[in-house]
OpenMM code with the backbone's topology and positions (N, CA, C; nanometers):
from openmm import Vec3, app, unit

residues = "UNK UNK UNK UNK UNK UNK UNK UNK UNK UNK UNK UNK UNK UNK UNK UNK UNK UNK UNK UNK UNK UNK UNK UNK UNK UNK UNK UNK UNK UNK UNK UNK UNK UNK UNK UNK UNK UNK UNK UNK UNK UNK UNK UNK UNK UNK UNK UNK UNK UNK UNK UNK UNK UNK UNK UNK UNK UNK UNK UNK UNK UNK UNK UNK UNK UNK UNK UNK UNK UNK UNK UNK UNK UNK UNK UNK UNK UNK UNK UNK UNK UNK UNK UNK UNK UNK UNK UNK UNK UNK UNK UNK UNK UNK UNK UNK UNK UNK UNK UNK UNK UNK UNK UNK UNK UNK UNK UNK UNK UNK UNK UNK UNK UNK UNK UNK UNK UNK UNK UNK UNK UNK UNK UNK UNK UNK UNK UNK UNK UNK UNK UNK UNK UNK UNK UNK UNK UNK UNK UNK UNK UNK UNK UNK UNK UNK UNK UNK UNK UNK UNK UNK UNK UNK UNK UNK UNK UNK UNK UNK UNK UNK UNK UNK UNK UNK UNK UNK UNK UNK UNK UNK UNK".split()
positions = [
    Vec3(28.6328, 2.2452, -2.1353),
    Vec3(28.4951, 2.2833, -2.1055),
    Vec3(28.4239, 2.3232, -2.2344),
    Vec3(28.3229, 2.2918, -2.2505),
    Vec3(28.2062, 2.3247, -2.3634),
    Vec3(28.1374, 2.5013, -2.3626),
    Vec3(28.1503, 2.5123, -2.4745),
    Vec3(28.1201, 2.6297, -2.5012),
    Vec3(27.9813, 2.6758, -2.4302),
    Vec3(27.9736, 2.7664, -2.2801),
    Vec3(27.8180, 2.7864, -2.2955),
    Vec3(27.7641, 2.8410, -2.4016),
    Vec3(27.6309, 2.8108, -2.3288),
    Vec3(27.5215, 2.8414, -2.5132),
    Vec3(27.4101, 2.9592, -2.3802),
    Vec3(27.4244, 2.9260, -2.2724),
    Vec3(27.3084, 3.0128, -2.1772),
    Vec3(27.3531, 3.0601, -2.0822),
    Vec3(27.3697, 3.2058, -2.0553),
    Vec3(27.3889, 3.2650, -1.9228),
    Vec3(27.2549, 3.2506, -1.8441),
    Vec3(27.3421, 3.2577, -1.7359),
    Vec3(27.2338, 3.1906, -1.6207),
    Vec3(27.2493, 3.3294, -1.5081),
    Vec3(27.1907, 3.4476, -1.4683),
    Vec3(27.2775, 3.5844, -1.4412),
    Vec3(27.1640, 3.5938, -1.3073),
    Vec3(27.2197, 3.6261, -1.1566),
    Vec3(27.1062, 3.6450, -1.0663),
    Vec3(27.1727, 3.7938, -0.9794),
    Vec3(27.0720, 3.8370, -0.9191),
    Vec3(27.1196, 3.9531, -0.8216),
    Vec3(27.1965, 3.9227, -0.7278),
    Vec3(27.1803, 3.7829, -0.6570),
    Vec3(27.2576, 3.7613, -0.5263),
    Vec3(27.2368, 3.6189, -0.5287),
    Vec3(27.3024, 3.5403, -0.4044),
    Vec3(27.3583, 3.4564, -0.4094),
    Vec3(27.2042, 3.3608, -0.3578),
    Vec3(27.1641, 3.4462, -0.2969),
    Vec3(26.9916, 3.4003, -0.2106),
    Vec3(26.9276, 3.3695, -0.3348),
    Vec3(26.9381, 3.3907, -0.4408),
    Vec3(26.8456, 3.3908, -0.5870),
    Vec3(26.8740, 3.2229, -0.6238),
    Vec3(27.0170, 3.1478, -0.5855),
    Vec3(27.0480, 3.0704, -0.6599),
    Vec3(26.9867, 2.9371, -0.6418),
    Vec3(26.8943, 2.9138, -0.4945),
    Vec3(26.8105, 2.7933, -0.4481),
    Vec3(26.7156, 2.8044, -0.5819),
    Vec3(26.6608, 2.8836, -0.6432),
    Vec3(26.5529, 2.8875, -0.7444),
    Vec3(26.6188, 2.8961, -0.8977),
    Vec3(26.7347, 3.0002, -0.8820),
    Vec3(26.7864, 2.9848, -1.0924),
    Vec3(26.8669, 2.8317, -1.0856),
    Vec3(26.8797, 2.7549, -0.9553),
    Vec3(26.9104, 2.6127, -0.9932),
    Vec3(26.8081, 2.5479, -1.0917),
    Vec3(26.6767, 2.5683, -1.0798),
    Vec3(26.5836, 2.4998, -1.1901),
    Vec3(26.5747, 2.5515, -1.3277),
    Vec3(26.6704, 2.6334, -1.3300),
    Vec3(26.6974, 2.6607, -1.4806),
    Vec3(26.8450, 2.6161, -1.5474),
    Vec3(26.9202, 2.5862, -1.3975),
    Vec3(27.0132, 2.5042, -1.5196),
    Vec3(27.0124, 2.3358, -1.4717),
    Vec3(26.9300, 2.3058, -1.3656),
    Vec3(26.9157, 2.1499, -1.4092),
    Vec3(26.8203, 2.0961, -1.4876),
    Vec3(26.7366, 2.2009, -1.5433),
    Vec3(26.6443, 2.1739, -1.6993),
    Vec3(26.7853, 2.1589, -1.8096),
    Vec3(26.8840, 2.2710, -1.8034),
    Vec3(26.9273, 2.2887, -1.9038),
    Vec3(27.0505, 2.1492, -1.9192),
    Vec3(27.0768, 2.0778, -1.7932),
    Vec3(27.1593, 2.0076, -1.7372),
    Vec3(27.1038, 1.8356, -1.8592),
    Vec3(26.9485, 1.8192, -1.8149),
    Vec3(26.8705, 1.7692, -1.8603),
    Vec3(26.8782, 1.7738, -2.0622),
    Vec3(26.8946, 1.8706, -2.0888),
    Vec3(26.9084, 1.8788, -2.2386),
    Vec3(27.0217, 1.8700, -2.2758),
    Vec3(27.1835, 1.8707, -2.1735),
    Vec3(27.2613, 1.8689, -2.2410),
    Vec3(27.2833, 2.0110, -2.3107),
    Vec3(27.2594, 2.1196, -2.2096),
    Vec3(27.2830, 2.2396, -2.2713),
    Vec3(27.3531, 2.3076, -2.2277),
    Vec3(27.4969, 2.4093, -2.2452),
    Vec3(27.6207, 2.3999, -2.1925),
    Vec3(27.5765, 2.5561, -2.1201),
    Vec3(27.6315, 2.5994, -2.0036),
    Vec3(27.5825, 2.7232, -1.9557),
    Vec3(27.6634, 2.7905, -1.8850),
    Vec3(27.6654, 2.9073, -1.8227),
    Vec3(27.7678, 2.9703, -1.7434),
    Vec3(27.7103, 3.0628, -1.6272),
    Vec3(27.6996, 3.0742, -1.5331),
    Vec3(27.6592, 3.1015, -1.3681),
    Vec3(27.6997, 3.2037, -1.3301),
    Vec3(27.6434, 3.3496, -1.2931),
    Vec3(27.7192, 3.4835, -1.2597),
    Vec3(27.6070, 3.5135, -1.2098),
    Vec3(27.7058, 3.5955, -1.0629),
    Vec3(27.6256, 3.6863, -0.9871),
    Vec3(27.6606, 3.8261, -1.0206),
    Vec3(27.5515, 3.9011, -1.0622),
    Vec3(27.5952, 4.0311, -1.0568),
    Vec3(27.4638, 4.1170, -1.0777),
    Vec3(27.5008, 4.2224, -1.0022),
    Vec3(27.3566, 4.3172, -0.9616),
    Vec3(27.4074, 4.4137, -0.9986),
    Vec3(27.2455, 4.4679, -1.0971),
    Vec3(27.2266, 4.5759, -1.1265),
    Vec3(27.2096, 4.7021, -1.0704),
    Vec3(27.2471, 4.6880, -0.9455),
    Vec3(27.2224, 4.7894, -0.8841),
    Vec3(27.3857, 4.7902, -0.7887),
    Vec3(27.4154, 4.7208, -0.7714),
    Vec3(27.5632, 4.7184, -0.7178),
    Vec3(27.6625, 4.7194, -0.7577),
    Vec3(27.6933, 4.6346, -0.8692),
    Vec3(27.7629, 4.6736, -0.9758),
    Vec3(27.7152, 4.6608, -1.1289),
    Vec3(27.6567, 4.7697, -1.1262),
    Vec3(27.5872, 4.8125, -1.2776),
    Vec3(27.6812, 4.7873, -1.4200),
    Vec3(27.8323, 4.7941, -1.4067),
    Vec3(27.9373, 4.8133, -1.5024),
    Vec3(27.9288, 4.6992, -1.5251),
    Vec3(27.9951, 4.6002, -1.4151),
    Vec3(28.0141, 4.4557, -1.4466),
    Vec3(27.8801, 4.4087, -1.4990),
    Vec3(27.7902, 4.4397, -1.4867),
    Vec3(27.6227, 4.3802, -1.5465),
    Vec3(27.6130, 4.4581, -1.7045),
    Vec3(27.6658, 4.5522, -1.7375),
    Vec3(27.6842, 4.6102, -1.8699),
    Vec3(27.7552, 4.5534, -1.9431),
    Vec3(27.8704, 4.5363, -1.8816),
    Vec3(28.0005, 4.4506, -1.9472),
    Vec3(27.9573, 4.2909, -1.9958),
    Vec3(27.9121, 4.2427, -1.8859),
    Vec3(27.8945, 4.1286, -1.9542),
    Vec3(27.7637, 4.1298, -2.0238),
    Vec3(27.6762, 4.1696, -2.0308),
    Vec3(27.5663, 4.1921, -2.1479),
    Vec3(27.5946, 4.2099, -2.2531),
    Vec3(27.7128, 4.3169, -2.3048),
    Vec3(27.7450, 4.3886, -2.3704),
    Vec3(27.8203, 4.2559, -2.4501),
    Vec3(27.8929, 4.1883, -2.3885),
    Vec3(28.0152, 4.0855, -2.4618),
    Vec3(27.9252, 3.9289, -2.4582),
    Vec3(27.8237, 3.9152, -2.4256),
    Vec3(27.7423, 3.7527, -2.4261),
    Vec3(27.7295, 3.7586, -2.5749),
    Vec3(27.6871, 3.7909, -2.6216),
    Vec3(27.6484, 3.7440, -2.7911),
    Vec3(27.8160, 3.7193, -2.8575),
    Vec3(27.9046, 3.7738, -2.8117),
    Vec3(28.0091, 3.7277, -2.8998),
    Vec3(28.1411, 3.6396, -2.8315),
    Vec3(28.1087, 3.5888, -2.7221),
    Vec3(28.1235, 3.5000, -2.6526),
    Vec3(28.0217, 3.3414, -2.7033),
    Vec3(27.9615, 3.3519, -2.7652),
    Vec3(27.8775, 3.2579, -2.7969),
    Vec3(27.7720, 3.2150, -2.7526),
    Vec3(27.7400, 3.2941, -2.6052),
    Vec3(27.6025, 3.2496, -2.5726),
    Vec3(27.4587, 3.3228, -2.6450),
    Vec3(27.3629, 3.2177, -2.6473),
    Vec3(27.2651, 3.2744, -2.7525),
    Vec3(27.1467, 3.2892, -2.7051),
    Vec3(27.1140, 3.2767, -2.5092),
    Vec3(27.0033, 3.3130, -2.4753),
    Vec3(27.0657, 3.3378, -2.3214),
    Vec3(26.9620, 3.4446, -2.2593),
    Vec3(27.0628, 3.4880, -2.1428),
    Vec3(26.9372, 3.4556, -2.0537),
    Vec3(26.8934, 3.4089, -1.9193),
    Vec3(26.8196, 3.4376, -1.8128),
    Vec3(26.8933, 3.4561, -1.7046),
    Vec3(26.8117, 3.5783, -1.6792),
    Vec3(26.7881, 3.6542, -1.5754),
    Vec3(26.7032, 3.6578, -1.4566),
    Vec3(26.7623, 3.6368, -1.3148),
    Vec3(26.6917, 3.5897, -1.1485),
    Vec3(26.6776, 3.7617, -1.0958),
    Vec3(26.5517, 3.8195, -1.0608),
    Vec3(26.5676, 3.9368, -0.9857),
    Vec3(26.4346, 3.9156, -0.9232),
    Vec3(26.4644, 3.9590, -0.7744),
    Vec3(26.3598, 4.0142, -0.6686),
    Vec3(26.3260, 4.1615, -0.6864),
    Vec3(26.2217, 4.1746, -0.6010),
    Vec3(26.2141, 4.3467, -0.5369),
    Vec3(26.2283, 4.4099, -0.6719),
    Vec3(26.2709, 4.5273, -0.6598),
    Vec3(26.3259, 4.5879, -0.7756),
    Vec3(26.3366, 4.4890, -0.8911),
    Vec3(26.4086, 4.3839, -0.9209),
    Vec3(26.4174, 4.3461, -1.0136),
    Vec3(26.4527, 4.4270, -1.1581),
    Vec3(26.5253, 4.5043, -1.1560),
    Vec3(26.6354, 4.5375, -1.2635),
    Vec3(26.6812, 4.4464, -1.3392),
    Vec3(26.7336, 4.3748, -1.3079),
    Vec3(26.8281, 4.2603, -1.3633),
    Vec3(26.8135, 4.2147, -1.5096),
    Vec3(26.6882, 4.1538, -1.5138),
    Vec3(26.6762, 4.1226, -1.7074),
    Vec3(26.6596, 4.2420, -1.7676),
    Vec3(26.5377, 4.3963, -1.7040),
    Vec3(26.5719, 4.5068, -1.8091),
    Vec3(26.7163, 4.5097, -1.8653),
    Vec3(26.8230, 4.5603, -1.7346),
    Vec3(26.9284, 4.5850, -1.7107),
    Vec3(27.0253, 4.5332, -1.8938),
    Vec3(27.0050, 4.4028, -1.8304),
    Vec3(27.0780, 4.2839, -1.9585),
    Vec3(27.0171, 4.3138, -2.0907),
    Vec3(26.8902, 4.3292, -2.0670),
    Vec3(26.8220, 4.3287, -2.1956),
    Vec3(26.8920, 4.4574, -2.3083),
    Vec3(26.8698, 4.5812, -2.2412),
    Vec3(26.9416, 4.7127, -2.2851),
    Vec3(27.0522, 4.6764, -2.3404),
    Vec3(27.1176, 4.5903, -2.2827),
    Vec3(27.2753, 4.5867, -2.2852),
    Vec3(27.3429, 4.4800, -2.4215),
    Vec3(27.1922, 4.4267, -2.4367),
    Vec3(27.2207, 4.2379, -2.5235),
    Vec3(27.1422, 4.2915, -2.6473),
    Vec3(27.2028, 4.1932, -2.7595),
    Vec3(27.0973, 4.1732, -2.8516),
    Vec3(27.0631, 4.0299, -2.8702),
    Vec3(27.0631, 3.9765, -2.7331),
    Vec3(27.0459, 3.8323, -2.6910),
    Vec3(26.9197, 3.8478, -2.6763),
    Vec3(26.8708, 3.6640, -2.6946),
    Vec3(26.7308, 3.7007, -2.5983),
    Vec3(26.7079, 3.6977, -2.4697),
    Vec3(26.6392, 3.7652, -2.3695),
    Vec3(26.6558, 3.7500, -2.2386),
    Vec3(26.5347, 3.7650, -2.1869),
    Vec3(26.5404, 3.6321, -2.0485),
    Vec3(26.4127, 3.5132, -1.9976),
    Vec3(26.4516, 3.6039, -1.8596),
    Vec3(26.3353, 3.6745, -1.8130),
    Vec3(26.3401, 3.6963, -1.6586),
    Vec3(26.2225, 3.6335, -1.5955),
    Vec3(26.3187, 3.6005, -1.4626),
    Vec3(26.2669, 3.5334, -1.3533),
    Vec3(26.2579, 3.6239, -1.2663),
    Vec3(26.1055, 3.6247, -1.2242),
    Vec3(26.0867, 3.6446, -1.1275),
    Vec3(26.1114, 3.6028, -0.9898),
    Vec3(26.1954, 3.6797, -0.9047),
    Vec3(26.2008, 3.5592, -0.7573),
    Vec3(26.1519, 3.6526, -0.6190),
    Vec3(26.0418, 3.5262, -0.6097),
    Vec3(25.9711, 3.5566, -0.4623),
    Vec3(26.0319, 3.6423, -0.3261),
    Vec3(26.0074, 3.7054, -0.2826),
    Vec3(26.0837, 3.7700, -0.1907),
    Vec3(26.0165, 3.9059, -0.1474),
    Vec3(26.0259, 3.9909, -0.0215),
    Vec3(25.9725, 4.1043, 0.0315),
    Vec3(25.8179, 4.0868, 0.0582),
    Vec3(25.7804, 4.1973, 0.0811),
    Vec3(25.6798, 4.2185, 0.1304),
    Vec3(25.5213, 4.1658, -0.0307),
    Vec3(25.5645, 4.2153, -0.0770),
    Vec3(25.4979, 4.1767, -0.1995),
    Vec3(25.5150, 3.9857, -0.2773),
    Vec3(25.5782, 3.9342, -0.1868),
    Vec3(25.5779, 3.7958, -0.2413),
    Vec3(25.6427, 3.7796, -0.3720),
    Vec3(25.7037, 3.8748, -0.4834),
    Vec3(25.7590, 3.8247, -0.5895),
    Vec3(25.6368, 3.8953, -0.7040),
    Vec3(25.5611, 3.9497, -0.6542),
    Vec3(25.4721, 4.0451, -0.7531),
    Vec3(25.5042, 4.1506, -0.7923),
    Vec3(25.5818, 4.2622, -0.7239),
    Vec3(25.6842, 4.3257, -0.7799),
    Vec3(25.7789, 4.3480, -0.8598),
    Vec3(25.8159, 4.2344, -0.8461),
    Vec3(25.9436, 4.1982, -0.9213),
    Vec3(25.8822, 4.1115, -1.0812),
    Vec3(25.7623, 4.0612, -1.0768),
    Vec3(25.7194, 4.0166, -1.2256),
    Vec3(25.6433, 4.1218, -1.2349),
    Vec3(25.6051, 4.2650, -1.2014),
    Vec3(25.5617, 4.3488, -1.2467),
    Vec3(25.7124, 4.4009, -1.3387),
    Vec3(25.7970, 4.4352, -1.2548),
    Vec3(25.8963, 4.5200, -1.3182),
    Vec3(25.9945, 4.4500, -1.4625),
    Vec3(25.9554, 4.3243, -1.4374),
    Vec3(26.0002, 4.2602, -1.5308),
    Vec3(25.9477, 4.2607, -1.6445),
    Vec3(25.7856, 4.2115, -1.6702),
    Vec3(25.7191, 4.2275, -1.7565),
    Vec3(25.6697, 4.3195, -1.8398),
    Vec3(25.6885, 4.4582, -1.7112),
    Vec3(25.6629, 4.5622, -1.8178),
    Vec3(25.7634, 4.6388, -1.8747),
    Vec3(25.8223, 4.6260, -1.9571),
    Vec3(25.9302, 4.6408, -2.0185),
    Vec3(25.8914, 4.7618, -2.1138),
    Vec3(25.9705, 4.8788, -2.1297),
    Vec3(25.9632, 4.9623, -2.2803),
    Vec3(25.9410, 4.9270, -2.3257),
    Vec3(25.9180, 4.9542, -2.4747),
    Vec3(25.9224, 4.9329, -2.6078),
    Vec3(26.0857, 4.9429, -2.6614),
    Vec3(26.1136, 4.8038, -2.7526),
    Vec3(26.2091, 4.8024, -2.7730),
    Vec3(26.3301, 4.7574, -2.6530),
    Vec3(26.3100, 4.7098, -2.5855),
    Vec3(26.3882, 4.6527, -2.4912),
    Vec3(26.2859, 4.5067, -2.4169),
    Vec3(26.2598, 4.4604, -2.4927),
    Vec3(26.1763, 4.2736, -2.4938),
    Vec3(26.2586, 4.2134, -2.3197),
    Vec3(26.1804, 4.1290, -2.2591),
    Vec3(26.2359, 4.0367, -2.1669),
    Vec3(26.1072, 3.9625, -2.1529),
    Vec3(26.1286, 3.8397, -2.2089),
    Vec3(25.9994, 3.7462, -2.2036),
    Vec3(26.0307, 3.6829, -2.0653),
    Vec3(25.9272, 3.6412, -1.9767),
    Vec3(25.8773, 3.6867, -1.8157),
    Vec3(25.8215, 3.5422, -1.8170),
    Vec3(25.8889, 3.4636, -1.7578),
    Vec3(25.7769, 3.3642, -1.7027),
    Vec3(25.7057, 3.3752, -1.5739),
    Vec3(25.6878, 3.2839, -1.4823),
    Vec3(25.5908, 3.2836, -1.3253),
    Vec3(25.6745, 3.3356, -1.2345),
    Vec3(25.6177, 3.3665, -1.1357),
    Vec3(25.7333, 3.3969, -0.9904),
    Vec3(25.8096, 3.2594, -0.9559),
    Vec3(25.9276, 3.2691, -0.9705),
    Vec3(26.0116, 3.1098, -0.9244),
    Vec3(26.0291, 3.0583, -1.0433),
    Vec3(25.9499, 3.1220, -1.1591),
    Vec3(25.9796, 3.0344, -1.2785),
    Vec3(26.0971, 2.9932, -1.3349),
    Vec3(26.2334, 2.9463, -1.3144),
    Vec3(26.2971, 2.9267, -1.3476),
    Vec3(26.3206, 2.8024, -1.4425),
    Vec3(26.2787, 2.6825, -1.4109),
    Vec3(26.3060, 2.5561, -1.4632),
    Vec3(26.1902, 2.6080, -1.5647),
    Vec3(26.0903, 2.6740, -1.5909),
    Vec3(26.0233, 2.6888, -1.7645),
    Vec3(26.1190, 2.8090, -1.8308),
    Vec3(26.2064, 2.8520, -1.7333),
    Vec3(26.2925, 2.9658, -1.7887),
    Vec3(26.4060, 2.8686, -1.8850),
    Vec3(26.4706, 2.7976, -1.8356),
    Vec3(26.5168, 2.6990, -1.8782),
    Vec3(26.4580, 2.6343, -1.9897),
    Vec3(26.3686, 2.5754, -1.9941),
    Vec3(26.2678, 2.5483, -2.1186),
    Vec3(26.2830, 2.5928, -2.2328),
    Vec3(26.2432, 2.7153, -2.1767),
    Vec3(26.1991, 2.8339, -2.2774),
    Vec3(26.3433, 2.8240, -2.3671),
    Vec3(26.4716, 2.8745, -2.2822),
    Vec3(26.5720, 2.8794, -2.3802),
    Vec3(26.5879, 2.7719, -2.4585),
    Vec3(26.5924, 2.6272, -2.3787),
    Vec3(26.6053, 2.5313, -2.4859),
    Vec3(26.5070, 2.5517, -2.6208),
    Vec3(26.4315, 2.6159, -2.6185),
    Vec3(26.3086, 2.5918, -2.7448),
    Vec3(26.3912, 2.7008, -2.8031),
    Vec3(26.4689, 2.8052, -2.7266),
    Vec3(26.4778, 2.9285, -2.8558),
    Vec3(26.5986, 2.8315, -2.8934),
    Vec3(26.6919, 2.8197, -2.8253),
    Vec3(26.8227, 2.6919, -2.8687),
    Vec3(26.7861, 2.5978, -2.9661),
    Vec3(26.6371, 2.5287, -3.0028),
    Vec3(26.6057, 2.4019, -3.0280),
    Vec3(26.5467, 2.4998, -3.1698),
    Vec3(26.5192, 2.6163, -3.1620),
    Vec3(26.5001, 2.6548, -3.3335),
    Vec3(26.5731, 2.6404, -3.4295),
    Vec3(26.7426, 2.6239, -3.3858),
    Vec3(26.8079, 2.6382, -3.4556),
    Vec3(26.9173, 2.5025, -3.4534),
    Vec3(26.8674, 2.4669, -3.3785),
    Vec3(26.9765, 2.3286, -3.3183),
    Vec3(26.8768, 2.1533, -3.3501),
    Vec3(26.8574, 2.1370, -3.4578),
    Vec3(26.7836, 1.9569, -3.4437),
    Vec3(26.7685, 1.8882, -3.3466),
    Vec3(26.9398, 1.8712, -3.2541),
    Vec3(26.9425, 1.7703, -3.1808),
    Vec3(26.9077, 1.7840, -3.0289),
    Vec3(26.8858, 1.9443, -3.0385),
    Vec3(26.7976, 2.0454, -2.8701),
    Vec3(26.6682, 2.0358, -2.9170),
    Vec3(26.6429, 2.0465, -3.0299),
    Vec3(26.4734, 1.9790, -3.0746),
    Vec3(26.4249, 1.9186, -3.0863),
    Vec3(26.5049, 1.7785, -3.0538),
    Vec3(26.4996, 1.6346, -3.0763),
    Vec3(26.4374, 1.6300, -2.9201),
    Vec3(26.5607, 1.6617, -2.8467),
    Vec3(26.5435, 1.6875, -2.6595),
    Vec3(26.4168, 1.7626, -2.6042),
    Vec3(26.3516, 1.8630, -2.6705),
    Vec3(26.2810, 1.9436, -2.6511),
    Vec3(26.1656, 1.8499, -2.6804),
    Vec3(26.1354, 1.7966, -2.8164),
    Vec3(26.0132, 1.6932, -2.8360),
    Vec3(26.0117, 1.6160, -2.7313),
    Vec3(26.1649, 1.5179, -2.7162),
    Vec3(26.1109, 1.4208, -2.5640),
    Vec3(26.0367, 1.4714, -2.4553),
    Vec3(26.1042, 1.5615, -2.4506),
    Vec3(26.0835, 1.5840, -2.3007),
    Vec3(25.9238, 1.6225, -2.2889),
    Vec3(25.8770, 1.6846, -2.3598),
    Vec3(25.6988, 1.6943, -2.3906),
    Vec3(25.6328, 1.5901, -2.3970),
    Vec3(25.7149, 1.4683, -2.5005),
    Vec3(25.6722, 1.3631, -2.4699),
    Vec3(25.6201, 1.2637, -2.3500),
    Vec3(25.7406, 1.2783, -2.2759),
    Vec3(25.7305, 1.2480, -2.1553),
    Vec3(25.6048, 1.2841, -2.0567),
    Vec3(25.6034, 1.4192, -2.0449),
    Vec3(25.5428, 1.5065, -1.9755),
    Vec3(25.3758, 1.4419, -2.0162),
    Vec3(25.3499, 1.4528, -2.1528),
    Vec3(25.2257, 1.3786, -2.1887),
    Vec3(25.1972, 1.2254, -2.1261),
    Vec3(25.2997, 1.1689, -2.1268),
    Vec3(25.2521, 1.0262, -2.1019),
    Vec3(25.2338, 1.0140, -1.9437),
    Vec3(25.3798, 1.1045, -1.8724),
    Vec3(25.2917, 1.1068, -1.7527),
    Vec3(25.1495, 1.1368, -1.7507),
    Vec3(25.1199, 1.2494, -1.7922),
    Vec3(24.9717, 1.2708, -1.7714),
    Vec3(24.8952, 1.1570, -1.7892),
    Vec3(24.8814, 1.0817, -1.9085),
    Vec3(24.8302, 1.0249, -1.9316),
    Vec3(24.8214, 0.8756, -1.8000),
    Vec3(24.9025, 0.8375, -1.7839),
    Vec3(24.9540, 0.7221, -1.6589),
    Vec3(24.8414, 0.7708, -1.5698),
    Vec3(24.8983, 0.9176, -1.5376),
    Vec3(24.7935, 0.9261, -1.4005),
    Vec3(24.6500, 0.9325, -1.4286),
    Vec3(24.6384, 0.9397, -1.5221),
    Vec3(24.4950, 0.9627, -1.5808),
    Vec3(24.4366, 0.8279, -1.5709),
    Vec3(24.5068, 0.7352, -1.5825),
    Vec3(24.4680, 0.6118, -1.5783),
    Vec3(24.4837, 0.5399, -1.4600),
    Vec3(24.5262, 0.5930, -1.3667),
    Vec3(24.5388, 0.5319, -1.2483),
    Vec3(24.4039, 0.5676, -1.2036),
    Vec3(24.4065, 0.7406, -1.1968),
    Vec3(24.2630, 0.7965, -1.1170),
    Vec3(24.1486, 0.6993, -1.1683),
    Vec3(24.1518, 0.6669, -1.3167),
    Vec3(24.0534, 0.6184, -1.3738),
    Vec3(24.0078, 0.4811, -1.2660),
    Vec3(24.1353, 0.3863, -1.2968),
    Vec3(24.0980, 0.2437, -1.1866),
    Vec3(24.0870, 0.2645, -1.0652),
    Vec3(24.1570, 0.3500, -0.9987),
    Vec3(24.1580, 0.3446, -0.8735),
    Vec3(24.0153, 0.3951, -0.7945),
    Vec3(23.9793, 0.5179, -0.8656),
    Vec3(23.9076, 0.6266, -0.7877),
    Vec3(23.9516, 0.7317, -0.7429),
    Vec3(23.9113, 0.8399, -0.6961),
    Vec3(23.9299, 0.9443, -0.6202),
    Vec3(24.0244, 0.9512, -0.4906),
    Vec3(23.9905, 0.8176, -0.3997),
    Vec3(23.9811, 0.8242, -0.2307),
    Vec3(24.1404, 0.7238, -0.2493),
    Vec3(24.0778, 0.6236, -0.3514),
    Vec3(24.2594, 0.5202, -0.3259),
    Vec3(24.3583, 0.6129, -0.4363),
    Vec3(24.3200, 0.6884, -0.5279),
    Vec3(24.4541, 0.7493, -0.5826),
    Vec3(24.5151, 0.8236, -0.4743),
    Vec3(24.4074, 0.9198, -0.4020),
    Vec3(24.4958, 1.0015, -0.2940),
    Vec3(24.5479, 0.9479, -0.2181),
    Vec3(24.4805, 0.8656, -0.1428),
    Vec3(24.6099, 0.7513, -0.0663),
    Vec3(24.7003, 0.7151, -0.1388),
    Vec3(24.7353, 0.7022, -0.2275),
    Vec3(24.8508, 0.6177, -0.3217),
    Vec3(24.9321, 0.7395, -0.3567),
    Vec3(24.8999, 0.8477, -0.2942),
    Vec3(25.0366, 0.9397, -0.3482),
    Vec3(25.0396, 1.0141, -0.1833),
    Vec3(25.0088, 0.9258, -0.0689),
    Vec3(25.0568, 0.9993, 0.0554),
    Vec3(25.1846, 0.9212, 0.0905),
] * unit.nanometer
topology = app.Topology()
chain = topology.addChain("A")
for resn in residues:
    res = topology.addResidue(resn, chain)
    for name in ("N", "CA", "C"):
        topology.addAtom(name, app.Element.getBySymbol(name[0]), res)
């Protein structure tokens, strides 16, 4: 097995329909990763422990899945001198606004860069780009894949153009 390069870390097992889009981005780059459930609030030790030992294990960017409360990336963050991507995930009464509140607002001195609620697959991203600072051939992957992303745009841009308004929307029912 290949050395992961990204922890992939969620509260519960309900989290994992959504931190899947952060490792089939990472799946996509060819970026090697490792999958753990563990809550900060249930078992706090085991969430210390492995924070504590990711940087010398070799992984070099950690994301983090938390609802509600959402502990989880502070949690890691304290614990790492990794960088660490929290995800927000949708859930309770508050829809997942909670939980990118608690994420985002972070101390001073304890960083967790925060993407969207569900954001996982730009969570994914994201690491590849911090991966792709230091790696050519994840920056090589990282350019395509933008690439891509542009030309789609562009395609559809040109469809709407010939088609119109009324037959593009039909053409994508």
């Amino acid at each position: 097995m290949t050395q992961p390069l990204v922890g992939i870390v969620m509260g519960s097992d309900s989290d994992l329909p959504i931190m899947k889009g952060a490792a089939s981005i990472l799946d996509k780059f060819g970026i090697p990763y490792e999958v753990l459930i563990s809550s900060a609030h249930r078992v706090p030790e085991q969430t210390a422990e492995y924070a504590r030992n990711a940087h010398s294990r070799g992984l070099k960017v950690i994301i983090a899945g938390a609802g509600l409360a959402a502990h989880l990336p502070g949690v890691i963050a304290a614990f790492t001198p990794l960088p660490v991507i929290g995800v927000p995930i949708r859930s309770g009464a508050l829809e997942g606004v909670d939980a990118l509140y608690a994420i985002v607002q972070m101390p001073p001195g304890i960083p967790v860069a925060t993407v969207a609620i569900n954001g996982a697959k730009n969570a994914g991203i994201l690491a590849a780009q911090i991966i792709g600072a230091g790696d050519e051939s994840v920056l090589k992957k990282v350019l395509d894949y933008k690439e891509e992303m542009a030309k789609e745009v562009q395609n559809k841009a040109a469809k709407l153009n010939e088609l119109g308004i009324e037959a593009y929307l039909a053409s994508k029912e």
